[in-house]
C-alpha positions as CSV (number, residue, x, y, z in Angstrom):
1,X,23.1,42.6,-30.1
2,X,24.0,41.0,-26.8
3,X,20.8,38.7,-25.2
4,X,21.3,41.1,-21.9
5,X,20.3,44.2,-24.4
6,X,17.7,42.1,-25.9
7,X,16.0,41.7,-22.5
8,X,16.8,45.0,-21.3
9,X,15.2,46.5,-24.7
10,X,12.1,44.5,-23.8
11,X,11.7,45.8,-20.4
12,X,12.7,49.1,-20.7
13,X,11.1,51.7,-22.9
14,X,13.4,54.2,-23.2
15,X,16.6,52.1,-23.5
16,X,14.7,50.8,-26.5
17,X,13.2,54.0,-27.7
18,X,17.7,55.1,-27.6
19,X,18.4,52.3,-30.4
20,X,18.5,53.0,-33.9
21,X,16.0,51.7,-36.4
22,X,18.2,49.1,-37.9
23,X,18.5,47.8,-33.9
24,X,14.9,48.2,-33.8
25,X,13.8,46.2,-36.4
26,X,16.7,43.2,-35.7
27,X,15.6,42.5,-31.8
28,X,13.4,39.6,-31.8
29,X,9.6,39.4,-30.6
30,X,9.3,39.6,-27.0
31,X,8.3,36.0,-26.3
32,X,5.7,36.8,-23.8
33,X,3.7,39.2,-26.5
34,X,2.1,42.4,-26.2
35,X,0.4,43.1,-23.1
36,X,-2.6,45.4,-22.8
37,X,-5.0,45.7,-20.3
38,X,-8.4,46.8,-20.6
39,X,-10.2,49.2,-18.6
40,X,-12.5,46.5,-17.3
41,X,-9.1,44.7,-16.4
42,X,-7.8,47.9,-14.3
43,X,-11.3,47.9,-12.8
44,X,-11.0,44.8,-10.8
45,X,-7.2,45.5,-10.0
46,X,-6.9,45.4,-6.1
47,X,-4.1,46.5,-3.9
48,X,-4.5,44.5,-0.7
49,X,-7.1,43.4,1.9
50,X,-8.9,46.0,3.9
51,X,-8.4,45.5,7.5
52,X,-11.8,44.4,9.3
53,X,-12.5,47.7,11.0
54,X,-16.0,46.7,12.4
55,X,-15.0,46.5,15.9
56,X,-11.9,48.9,15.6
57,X,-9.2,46.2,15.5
58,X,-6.8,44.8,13.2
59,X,-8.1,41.1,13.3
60,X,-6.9,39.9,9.4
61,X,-4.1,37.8,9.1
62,X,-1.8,40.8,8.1
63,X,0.6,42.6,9.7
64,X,-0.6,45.6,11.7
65,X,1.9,48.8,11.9
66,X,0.2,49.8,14.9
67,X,1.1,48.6,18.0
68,X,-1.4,46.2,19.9
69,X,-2.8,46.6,23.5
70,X,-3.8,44.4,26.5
71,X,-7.4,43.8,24.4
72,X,-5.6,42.7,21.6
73,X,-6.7,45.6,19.6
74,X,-4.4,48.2,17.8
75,X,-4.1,51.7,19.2
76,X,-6.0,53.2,16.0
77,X,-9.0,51.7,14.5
78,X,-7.2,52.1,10.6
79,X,-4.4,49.1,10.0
């Protein structure tokens, strides 16, 4: 087996769930092991900041898709 099938049998389930047995059992352990996270792992996942809404203005040091006015606030109090 090529070391691009290798890899892609790695990252991708169902190529790897398409080989036979035999390939099955001849691709080598993935090198960075078996990954599993916990639900206590999951629970402290975040996705982003949360824009600082207080005063109704995007004022973190993210992009806004809203444009700004004169005041330097965005037109919507949500960023």
């Amino acid at each position: 087996m090529s070391y691009q099938n290798i890899i892609r049998a790695w990252k991708d389930a169902e190529y790897r769930e398409s080989l036979t047995e035999e390939q099955r059992s001849q691709l080598p352990e993935n090198p960075i092991g078996i990954v599993e996270l916990t639900v206590p792992d999951l629970q402290e996942v975040s996705g982003g900041l949360m824009a600082d809404t207080d005063a109704g203005c995007c004022t973190g040091d993210y992009a806004c898709p809203f444009s700004i006015d004169q005041s330097g606030c965005a037109g919507s109090d949500k960023c």
